[in-house]
Every structure is written in C-alpha cells, then in structure tokens.
C-alpha positions in Angstrom: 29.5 -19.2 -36.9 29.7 -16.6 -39.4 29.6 -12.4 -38.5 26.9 -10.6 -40.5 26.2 -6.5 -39.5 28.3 -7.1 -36.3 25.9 -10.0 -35.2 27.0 -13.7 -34.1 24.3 -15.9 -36.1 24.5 -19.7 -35.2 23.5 -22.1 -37.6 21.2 -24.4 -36.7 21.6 -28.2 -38.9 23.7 -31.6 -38.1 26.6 -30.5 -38.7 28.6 -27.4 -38.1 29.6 -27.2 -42.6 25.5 -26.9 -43.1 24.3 -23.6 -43.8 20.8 -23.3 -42.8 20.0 -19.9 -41.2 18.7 -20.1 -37.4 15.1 -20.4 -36.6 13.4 -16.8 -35.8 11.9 -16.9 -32.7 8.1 -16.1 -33.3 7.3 -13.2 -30.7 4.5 -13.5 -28.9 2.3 -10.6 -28.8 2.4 -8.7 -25.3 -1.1 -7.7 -23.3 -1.0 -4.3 -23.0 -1.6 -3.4 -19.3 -4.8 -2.6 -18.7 -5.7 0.3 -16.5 -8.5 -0.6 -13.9 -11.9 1.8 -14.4 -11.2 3.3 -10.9 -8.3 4.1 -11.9 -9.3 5.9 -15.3 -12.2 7.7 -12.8 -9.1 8.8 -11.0 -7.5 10.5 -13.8 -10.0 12.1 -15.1 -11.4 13.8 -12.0 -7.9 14.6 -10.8 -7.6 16.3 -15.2 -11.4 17.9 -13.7 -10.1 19.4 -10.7 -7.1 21.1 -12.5 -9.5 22.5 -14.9 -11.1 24.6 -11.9 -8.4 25.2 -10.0 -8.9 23.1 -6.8 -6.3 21.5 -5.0 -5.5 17.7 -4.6 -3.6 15.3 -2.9 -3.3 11.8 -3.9 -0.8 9.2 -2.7 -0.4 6.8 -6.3 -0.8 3.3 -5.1 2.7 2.3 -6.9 4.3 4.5 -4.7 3.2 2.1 -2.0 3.6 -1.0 -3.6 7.5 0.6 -4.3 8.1 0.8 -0.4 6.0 -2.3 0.5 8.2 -4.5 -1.9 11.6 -3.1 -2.1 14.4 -4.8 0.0 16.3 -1.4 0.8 13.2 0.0 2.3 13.5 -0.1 6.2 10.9 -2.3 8.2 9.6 0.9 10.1 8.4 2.5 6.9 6.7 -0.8 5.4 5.3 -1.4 8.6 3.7 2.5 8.5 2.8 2.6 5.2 0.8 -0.8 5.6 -0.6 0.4 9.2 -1.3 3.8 8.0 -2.1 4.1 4.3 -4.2 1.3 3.9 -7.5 2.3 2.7 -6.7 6.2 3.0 -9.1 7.8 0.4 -8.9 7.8 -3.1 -8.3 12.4 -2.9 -8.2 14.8 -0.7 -9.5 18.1 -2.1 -9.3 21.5 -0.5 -10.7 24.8 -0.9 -10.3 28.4 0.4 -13.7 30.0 1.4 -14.5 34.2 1.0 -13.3 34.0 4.7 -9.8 32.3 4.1 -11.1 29.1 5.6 -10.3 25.7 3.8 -12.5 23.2 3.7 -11.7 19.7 2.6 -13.2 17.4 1.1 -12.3 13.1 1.8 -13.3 11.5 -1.6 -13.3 7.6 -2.1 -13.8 6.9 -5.8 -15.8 3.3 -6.8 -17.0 2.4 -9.9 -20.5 1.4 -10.3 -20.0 -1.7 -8.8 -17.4 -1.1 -6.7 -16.9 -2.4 -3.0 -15.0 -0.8 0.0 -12.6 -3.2 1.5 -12.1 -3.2 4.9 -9.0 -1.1 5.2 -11.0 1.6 3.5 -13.8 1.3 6.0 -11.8 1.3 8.8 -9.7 4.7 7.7 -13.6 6.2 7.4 -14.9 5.1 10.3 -15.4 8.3 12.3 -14.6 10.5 9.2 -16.7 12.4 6.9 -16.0 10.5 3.6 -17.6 10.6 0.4 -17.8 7.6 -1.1 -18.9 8.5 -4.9 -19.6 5.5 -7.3 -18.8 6.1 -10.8 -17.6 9.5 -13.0 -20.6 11.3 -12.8 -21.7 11.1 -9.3 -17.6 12.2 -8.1 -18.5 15.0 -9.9 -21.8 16.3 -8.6 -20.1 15.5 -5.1 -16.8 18.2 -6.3 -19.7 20.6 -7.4 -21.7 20.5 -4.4 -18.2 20.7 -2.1 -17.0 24.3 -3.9 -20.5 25.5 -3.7 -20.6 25.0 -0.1 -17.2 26.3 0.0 -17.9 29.7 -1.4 -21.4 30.1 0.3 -19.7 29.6 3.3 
C-alpha cells in the first residue's frame, strides 16, 4: 500500500512488490429522475395560481409515501393517511367573493390521457370535482372558478 494525498491506493498485480496502479472503476452514468407530466401540470398551475393571487392547498404525494413507509410512524397514522388521503384531489383552491364568501374549488389534474383510479373516484363520489385533463383545460376551469367567484 503506498499513501498518496492522504488516500490508501491498493495495488492491484501478483504480487504485493508490483506496482501497477488500481483499476478505476468506470461510473456508470445515473438516469436523472424523471418528473411525471402530471406532475409538471402540477407545478405549473400551482406557479399560475400564485401569479393571481389565489390560494391553494396541496398535500405533496412524498409527504405520504414518508408516513406510509417510515418504521417510526405509528400504525394509526398510516392506517389514516391510506383510508383518508387516497385519491383526495390533486388542489384545493379558494376564493373570497365581493360578499366575503369563499368558494372552493376541488381540482383533479390528468394529463391528456390520464385515468382516475379508483381511490380518486371514490373521494369524488358525491363531491363537485373538476377533473381537468391537461395544462390548458386546468386553466380555463381556474378562470371560470374566479369569475364565478367575483360575480357572485
């Protein structure tokens, strides 16, 4: 073994008095994550709503998977956040009428080709949700929502 800039390199040969410098290890190049589109039409309508002003709610779906996976979690709140938050919608927008009234609006953001699974049409069974499929179309439903807000 010999000590170069405070590292341990170990040479590699058939016996310990050759000096042949190790191998590198050739680094494989790592996938970069790739965001889902529903999730990029999630960030850019929640950038669209700051822009006007509206408020938001969103639960991020890693803050689920954190209590759905983690071991120090309690049973209670898994169990809750799996009965509970399973197919909640995507936002939940609100906004304050000339009257002081809020409205809110239950979005569901799909891509074009998107499906709703069947936690997500049991949480909107009996609930007014808009289920918008793709950028554009999430918009025009935000539009319509403050323009009934403030006619009302």
């Amino acid at each position: 073994m010999l000590k170069r800039n405070k590292k341990i390199i170990n040479f590699i040969g058939t016996d310990k008095s050759t000096l042949a410098f190790p191998k590198k290890k050739i680094k494989t190049p790592t996938k970069k994550k790739r965001t889902s589109p529903e999730k990029l039409i999630q960030k850019k309508i929640e950038a669209y709503l700051n822009i006007l002003g509206v408020r938001f709610f969103h639960i991020p779906d890693y803050l689920l998977m954190f209590i759905k996976v983690t071991p120090v979690v309690p049973q209670y709140l898994k169990n809750l956040v799996s009965q509970h938050f399973k197919g909640l919608p995507d936002l939940i927008i609100w906004h304050k009428n000339k009257k002081g009234f809020n409205h809110c609006l239950l979005l569901e953001l799909k891509t074009e080709t998107g499906k709703l699974s069947q936690g997500q049409k049991k949480w909107h069974n009996g609930l007014n949700v808009s289920v918008t499929y793709g950028e554009e179309e999430a918009i025009k439903e935000i539009d319509k929502f403050i323009l009934f807000c403030e006619k009302n």
